[in-house]
C-alpha positions as CSV (number, residue, x, y, z in Angstrom):
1,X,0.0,0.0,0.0
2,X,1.2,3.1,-1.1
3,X,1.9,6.2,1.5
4,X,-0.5,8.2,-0.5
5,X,-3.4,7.2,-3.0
6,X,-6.2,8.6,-5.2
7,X,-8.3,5.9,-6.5
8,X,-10.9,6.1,-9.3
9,X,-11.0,9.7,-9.2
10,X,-13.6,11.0,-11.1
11,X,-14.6,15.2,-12.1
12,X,-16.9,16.2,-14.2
13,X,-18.0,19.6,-15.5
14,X,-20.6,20.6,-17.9
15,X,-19.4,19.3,-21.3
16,X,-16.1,17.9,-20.4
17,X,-14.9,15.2,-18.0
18,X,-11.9,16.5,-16.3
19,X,-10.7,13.2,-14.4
20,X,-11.7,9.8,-16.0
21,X,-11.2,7.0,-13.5
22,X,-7.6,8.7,-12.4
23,X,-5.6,6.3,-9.9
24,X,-2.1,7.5,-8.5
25,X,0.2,6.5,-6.1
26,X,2.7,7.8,-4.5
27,X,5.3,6.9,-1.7
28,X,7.1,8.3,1.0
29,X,9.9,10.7,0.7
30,X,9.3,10.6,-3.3
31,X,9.3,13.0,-5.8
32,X,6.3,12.1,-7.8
33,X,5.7,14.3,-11.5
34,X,2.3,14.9,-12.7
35,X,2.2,15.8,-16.6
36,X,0.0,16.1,-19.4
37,X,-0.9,18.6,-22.4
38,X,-3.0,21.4,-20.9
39,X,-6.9,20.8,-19.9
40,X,-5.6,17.2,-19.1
41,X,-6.7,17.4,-15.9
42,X,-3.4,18.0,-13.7
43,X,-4.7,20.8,-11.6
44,X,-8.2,19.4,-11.6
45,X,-6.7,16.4,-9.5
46,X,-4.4,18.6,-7.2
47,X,-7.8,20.8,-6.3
48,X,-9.1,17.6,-5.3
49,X,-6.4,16.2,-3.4
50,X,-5.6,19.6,-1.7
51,X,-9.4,20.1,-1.1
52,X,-10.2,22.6,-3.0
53,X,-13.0,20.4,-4.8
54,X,-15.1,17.2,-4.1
55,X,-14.8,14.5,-6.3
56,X,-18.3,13.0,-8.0
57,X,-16.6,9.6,-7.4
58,X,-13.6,8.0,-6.0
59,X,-11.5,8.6,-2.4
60,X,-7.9,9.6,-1.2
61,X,-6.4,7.1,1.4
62,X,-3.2,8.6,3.4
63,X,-1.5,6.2,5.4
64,X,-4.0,3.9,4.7
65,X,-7.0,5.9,6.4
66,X,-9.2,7.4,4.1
67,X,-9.5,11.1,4.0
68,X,-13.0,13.1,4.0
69,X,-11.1,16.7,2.6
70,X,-14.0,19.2,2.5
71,X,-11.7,21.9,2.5
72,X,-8.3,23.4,2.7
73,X,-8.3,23.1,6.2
74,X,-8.9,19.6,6.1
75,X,-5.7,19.3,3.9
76,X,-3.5,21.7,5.8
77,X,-4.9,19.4,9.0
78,X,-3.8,16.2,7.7
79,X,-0.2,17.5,6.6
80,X,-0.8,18.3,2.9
81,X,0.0,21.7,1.5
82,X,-0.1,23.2,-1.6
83,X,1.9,25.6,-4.3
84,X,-0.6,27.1,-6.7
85,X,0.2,28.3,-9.9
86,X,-3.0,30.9,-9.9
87,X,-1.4,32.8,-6.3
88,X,-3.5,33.0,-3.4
89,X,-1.9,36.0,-1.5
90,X,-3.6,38.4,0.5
91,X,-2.7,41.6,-1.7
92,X,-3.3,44.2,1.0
93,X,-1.3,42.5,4.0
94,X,2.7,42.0,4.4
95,X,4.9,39.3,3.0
96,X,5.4,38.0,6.7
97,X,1.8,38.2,7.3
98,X,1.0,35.9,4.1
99,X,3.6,33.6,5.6
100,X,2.4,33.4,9.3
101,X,-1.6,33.5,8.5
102,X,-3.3,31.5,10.9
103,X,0.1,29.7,12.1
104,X,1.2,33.4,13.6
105,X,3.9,33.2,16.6
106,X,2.0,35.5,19.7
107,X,2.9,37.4,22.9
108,X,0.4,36.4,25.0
109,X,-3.0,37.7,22.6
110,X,-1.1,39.7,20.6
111,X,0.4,37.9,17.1
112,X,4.2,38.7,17.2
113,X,5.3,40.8,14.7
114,X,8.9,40.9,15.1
115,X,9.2,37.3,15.4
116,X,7.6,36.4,12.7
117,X,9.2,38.6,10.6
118,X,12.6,37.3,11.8
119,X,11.2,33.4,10.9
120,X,10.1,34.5,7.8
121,X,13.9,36.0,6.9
122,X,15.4,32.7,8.7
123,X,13.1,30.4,6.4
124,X,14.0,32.4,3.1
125,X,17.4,33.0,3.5
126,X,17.8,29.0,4.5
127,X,16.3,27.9,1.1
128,X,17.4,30.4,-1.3
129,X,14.3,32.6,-1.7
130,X,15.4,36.3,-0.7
131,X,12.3,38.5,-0.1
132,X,11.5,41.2,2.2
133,X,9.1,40.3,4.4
134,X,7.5,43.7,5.5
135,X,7.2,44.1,1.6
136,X,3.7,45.0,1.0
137,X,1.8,41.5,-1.6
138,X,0.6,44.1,-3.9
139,X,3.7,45.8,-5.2
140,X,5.5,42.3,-5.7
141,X,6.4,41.4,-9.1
142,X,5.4,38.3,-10.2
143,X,8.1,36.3,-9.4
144,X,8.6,37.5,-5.9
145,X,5.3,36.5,-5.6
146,X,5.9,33.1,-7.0
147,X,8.9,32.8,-4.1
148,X,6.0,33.9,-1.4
149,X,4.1,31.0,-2.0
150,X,6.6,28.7,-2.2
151,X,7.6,29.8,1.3
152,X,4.1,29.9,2.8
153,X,4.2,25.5,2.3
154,X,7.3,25.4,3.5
155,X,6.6,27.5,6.6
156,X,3.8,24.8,7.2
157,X,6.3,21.7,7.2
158,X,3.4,19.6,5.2
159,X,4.6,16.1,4.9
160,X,2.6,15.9,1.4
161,X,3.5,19.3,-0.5
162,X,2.1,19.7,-3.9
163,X,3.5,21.9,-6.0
164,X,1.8,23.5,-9.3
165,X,4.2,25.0,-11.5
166,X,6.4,26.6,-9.3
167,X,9.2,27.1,-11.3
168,X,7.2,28.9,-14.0
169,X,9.3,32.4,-13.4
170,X,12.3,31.3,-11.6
171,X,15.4,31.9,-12.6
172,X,17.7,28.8,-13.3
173,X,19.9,29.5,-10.0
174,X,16.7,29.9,-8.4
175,X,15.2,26.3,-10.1
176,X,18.4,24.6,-8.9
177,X,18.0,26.1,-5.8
178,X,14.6,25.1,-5.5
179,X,15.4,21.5,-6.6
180,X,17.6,21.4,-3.5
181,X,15.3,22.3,-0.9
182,X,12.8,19.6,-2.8
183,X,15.4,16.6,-2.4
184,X,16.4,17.6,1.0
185,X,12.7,17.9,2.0
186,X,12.4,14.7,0.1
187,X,15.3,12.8,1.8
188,X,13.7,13.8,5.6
189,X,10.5,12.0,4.2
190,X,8.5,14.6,2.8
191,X,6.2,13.4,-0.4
192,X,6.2,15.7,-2.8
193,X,3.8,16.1,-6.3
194,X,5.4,17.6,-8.8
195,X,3.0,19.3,-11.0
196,X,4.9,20.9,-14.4
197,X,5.5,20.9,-18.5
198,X,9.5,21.3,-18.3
199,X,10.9,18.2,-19.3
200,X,14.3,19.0,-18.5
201,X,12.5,19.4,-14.6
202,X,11.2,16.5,-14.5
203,X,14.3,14.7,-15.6
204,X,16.4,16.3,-13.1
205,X,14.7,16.1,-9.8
206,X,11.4,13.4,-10.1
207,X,11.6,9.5,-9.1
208,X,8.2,8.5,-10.8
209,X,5.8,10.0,-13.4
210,X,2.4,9.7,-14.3
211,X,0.7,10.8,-17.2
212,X,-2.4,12.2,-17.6
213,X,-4.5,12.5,-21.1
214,X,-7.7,13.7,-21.6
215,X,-8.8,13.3,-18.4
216,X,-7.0,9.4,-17.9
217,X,-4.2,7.8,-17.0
218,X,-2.0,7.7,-20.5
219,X,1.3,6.1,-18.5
220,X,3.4,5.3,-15.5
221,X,7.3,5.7,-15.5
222,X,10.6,5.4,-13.9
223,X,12.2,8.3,-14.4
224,X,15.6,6.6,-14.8
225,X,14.3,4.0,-17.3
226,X,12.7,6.8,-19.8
227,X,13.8,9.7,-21.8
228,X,11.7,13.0,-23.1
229,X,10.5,11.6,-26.2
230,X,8.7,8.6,-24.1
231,X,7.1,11.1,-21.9
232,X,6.0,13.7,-24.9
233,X,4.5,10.8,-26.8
234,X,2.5,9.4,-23.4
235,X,1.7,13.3,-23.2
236,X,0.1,14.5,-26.6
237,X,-0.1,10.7,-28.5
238,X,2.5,12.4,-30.6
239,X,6.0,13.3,-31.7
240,X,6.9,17.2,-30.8
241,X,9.6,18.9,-32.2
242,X,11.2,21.3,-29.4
243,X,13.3,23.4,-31.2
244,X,11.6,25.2,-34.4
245,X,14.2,26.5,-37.0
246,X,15.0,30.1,-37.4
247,X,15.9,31.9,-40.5
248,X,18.5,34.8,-40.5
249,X,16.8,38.0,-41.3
250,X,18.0,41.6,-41.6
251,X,16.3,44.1,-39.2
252,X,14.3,47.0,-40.8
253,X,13.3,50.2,-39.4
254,X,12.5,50.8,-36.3
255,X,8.9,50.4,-34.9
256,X,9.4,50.6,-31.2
257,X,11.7,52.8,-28.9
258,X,12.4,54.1,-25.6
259,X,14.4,57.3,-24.9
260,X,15.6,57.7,-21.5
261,X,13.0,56.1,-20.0
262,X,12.8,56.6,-16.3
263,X,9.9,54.8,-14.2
264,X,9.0,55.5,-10.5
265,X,7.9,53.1,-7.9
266,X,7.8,53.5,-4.1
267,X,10.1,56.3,-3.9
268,X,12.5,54.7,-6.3
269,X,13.8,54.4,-10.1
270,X,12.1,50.6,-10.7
271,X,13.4,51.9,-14.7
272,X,16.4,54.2,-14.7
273,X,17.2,55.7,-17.9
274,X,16.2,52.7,-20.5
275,X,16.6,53.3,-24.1
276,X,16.3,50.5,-26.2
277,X,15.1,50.0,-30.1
278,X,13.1,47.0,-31.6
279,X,12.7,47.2,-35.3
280,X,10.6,45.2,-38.0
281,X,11.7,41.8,-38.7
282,X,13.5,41.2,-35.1
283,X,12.8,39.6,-31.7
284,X,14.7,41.7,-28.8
285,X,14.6,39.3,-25.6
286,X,15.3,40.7,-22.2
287,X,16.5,39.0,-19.9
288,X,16.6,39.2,-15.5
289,X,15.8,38.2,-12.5
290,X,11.9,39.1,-11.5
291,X,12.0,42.6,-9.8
292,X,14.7,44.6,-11.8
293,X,12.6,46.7,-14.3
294,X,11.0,44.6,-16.7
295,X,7.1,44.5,-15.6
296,X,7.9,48.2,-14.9
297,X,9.0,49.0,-18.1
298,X,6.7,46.7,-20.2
299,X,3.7,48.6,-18.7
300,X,5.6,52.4,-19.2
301,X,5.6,51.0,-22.8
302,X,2.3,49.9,-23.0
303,X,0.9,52.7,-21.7
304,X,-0.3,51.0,-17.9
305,X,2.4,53.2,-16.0
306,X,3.2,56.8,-15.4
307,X,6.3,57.7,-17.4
308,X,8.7,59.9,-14.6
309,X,10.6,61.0,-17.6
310,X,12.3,59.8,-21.3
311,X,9.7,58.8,-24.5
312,X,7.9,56.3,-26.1
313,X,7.5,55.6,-29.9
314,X,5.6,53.6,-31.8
315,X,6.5,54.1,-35.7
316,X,7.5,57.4,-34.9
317,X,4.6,58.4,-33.1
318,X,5.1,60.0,-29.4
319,X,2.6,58.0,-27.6
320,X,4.4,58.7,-24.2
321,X,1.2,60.4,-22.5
322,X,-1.4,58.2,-24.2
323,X,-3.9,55.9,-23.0
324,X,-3.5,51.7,-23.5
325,X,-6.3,52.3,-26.3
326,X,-4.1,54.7,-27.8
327,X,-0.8,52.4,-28.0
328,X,-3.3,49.7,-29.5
329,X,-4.5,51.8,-31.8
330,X,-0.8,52.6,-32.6
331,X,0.3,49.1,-33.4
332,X,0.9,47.5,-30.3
333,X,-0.4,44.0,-29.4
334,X,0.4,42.3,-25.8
335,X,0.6,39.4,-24.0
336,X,0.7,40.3,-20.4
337,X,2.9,38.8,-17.9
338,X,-0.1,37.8,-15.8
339,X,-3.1,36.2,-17.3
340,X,-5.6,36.5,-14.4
341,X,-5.1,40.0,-13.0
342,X,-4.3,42.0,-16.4
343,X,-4.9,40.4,-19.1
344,X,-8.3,38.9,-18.7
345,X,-11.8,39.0,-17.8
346,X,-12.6,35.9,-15.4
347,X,-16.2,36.3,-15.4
348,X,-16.1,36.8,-19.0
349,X,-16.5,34.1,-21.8
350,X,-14.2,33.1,-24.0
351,X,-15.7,35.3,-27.2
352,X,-15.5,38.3,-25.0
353,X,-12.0,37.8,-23.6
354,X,-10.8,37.2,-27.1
355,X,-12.1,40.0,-28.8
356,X,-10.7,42.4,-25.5
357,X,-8.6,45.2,-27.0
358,X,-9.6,45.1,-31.1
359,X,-13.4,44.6,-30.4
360,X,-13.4,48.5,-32.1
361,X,-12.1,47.0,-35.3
362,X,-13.7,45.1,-38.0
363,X,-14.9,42.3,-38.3
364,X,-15.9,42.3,-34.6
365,X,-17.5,45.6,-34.9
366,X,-19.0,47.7,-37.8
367,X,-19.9,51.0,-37.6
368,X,-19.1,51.2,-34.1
369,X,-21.7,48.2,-33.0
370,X,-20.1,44.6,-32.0
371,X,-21.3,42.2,-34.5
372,X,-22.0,38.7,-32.5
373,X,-22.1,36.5,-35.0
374,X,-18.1,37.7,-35.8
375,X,-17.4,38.0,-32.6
376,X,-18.5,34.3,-32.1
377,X,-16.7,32.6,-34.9
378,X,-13.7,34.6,-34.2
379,X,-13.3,33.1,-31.2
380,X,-14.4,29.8,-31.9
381,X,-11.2,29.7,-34.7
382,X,-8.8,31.0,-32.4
383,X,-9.8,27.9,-29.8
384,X,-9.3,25.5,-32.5
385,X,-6.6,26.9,-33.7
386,X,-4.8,27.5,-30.4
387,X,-6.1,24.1,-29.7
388,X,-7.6,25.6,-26.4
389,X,-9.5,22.8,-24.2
390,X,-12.9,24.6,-23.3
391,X,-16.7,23.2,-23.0
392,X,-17.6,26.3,-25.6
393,X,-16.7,30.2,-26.7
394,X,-19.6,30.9,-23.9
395,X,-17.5,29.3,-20.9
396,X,-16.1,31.9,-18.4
397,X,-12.3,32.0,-19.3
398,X,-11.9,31.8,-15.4
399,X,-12.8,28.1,-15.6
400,X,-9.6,26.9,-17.1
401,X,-6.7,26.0,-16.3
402,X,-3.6,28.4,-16.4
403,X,-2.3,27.4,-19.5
404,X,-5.5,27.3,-21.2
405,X,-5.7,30.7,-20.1
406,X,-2.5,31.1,-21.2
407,X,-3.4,30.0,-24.7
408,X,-6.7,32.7,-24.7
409,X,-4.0,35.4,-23.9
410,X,-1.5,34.3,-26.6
411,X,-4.4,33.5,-29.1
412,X,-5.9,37.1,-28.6
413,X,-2.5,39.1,-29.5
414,X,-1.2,36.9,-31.8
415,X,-4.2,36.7,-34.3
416,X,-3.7,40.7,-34.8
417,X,-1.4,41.8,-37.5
418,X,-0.1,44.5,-35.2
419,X,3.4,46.1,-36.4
420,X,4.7,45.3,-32.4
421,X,4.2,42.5,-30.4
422,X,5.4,42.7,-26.4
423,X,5.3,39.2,-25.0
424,X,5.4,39.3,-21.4
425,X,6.4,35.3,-20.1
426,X,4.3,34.0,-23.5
427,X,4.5,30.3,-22.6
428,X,4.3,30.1,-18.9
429,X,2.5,27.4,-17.5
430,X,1.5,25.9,-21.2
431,X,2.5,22.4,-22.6
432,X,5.2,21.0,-24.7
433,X,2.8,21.2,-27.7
434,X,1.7,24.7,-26.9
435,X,5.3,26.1,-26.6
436,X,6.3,24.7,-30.0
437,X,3.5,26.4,-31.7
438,X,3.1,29.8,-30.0
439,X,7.5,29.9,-30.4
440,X,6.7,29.0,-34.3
441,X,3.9,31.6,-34.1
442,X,6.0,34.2,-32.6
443,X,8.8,33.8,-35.3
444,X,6.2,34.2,-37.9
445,X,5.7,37.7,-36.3
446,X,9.3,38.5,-37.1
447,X,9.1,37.1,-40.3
448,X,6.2,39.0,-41.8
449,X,7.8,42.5,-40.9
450,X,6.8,43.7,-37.5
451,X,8.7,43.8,-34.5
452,X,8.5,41.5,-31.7
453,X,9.9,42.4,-27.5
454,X,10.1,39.3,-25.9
455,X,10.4,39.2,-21.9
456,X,11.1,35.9,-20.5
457,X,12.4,33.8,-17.5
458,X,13.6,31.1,-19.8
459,X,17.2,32.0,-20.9
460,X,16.4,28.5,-23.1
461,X,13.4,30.2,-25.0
462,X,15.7,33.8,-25.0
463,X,18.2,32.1,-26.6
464,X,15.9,30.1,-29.1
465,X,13.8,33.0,-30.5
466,X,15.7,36.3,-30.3
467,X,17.8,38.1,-32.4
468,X,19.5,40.3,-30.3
469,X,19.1,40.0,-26.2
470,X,19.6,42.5,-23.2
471,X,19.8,41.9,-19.8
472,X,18.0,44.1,-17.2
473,X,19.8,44.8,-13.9
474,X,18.4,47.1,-10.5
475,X,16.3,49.1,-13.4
476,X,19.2,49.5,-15.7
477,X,20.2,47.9,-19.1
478,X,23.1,46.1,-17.6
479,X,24.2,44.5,-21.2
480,X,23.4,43.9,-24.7
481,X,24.3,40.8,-26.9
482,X,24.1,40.0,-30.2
483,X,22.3,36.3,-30.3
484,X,25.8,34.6,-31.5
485,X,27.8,36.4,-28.4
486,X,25.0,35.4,-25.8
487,X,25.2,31.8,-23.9
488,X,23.2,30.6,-20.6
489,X,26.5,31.1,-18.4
490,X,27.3,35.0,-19.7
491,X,23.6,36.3,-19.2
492,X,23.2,34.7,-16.0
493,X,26.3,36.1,-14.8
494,X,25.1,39.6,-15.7
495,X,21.8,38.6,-14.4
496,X,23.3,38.6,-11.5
497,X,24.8,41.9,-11.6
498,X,28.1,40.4,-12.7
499,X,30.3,41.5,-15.2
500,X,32.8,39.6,-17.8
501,X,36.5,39.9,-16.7
């Protein structure tokens, strides 16, 4: 008998089965991956386990007891925590406070600030996850807030610890870093579910896998005994080629730029003095560590944040002072950095959420009315194109899993033949599949003319798509490097705030 078990796990939603009969098993003091394309069913399973949802049939044994979970609280309880990849912070309250909730150190009836902040420092300094724990949740970039939640498990010493994406915008000394606390948890007999896409992961730090396809069970592995191609084919039923070929293309003129471009943020320069250029027919990467300038500087260009002082131009134009509708207007298409807070409608369906931002424009409108019937089959070509698992274009977009909301983000701005493209982390959170086609979608951008800024926290997908590449450091342009001169080693080095000798 295993140390933990879900058996014939079964969730079902209106038009789509989410869990099929799922069994898994896991042991003590493993490291157990979950995969599978996106809509599979992953996080659909970890809800249930952690939870979050009931299932319509099936049970979890722990230990050989079986588990009623009604709740969170019933999880937490019985030593299982969870890493979501959709964060669950409390925006308004402290890092420390996050940390601590309802686990808080006291002096007598009073909760213990001071001490708690001092654990909280302790516990991320120990595994690698520097933060500032009076930092106030809502001015966290996304990757600080990515480090919060890892902490808040850890503070909570679960002995099952399930973690949903959590390496998604990590750097890779903060992934290896991560991996470490994972095996040394592991080794002290922690189980640990492993919830990701990144192959390479999965390889490096997981004992077992299980597969998960359409909703079932598509394989079980040893992850000494198999090898990326095994897992990709048990994935999508099909081979996947990773790496799609780029041609050589000279640059044209220039269709984005910033002049001295100097943001403010709590009293200091989050952007100090950027000027950068992208032109038609390249892809500029940057690269960094979350929190030195780049979600500050992507929304100065986009028009979401006050410009201190410098310029912004979109094929000439100033649009420095001018509203997001503007910019669009311009020629600017986006795909924001965070899919639930900015750059969709949860409530909204599908049709909606993919028309946001052009739904002006023909053929979604015509003389300044939305036309339903366009609106409808626009959307329902972009699902199947994007191949975007959803009951129907009507379905609330906040129904789905990340990187099926991932794929309505990336679907929206990519369909648009706008002359510049900004995409903010494009293939977070999606599957092997997904990444091939929105990298080969992206490149097609490049190829047609326009002008594509690609911010991302894989160096690996920096390194595959761009054409030039700079590294952001403390707010500043720290470096800039021809695609031939860059390599993993030299970015992360400057990354880091390092220099070559």
């Amino acid at each position: 008998m295993a140390f933990l078990e879900m058996i014939d796990i079964v969730k079902r939603y209106p038009g789509v089965t989410a869990n099929d009969h799922v069994d898994l098993a896991v042991e003590r003091g493993e490291i157990h991956a979950l995969m599978g394309e996106n809509g599979a069913g992953k996080s659909t399973l970890m809800s249930i386990l952690y939870g979050l949802q009931s299932p319509d049939e099936g049970y979890i044994r722990l230990k050989g007891s079986t588990l009623l979970l009604r709740s969170p609280l019933d999880a937490i309880a019985h030593g299982i925590g969870m890493v979501h990849q959709a964060f669950r912070l409390f925006e308004s309250l402290s890092v420390w406070e996050n940390v601590v909730y309802q686990r808080e150190p006291r002096r007598g009836i009073f909760v213990d600030g001071a001490r708690a902040c001092a654990e909280v420092e302790e516990l991320a300094r120990r595994h690698g996850l520097p933060i500032d724990p009076k930092a106030r949740v809502a001015n966290l970039p996304v990757g600080v807030r990515q480090r919060l939640e890892i902490l808040k498990a850890l503070y909570r010493e679960a002995r099952v610890l399930i973690l949903d994406e959590p390496t998604a915008v990590l750097t890779p000394a903060e992934v290896a870093n991560l991996f470490t606390v994972l095996r040394s948890l592991a080794a002290a007999g922690c189980t640990i579910l492993f919830v990701t896409h990144k192959l390479n992961e999965v390889m490096a730090v997981s004992h077992r896998i299980t597969v998960l396809r359409d909703g079932r069970v598509s394989e079980r592995l040893v992850t000494a005994q198999t090898d990326p191609g095994e897992i990709v084919r048990a994935m999508t039923g099909r081979a996947v080629t990773p790496q799609i070929p780029k041609q050589p293309r000279a640059p044209g003129h220039v269709k984005l730029e910033a002049r001295g471009l100097v943001v403010e943020k709590d009293g200091r320069r989050a952007v100090d003095e950027v000027s950068l250029q992208v032109r038609g027919g390249e892809i500029v990467g940057i690269a960094g560590v979350a929190g030195n300038g780049q979600s500050e500087l992507i929304e100065a260009l986009i028009g979401l944040m006050p410009i201190a002082r410098g310029s912004v131009l979109l094929a000439g134009r100033d649009v420095t002072c001018e509203s997001v509708a503007v910019h669009r207007a311009s020629g600017l298409s986006y795909i924001a950095e965070d899919r639930a807070r900015t750059a969709t409608a949860a409530t909204a369906s599908a049709t909606d959420n993919l028309a946001m931002g052009f739904h002006r424009s023909a053929p979604l409108a015509r003389n300044g009315l939305l036309q339903p019937k366009a609106l409808r089959s626009w959307a329902r070509g972009l699902i199947e194109r994007f191949d975007i698992k959803i009951a129907s274009e009507d379905t609330p977009v906040g129904t789905l899993s990340g990187g099926n909301l991932q794929k309505i983000v990336s679907a929206r701005e990519l369909a648009h033949n706008a002359p510049v493209l900004i995409a903010e982390q494009p293939t977070r959170g999606v599957d092997v599949g997904a990444v091939a086609f929105i990298h080969a979608e992206l490149l097609n951008v490049r190829d047609r003319g326009h002008g594509v800024l690609l911010v991302s926290a894989e160096l690996s997908e920096i390194l595959a798509l761009a054409d030039r590449i700079l590294v952001m450091y403390e707010g500043r342009i720290a470096a800039e490097f021809a695609r031939a001169q860059a390599d993993e080693a030299t970015l992360g080095l400057y990354m880091a705030g390092g220099t070559r000798p």
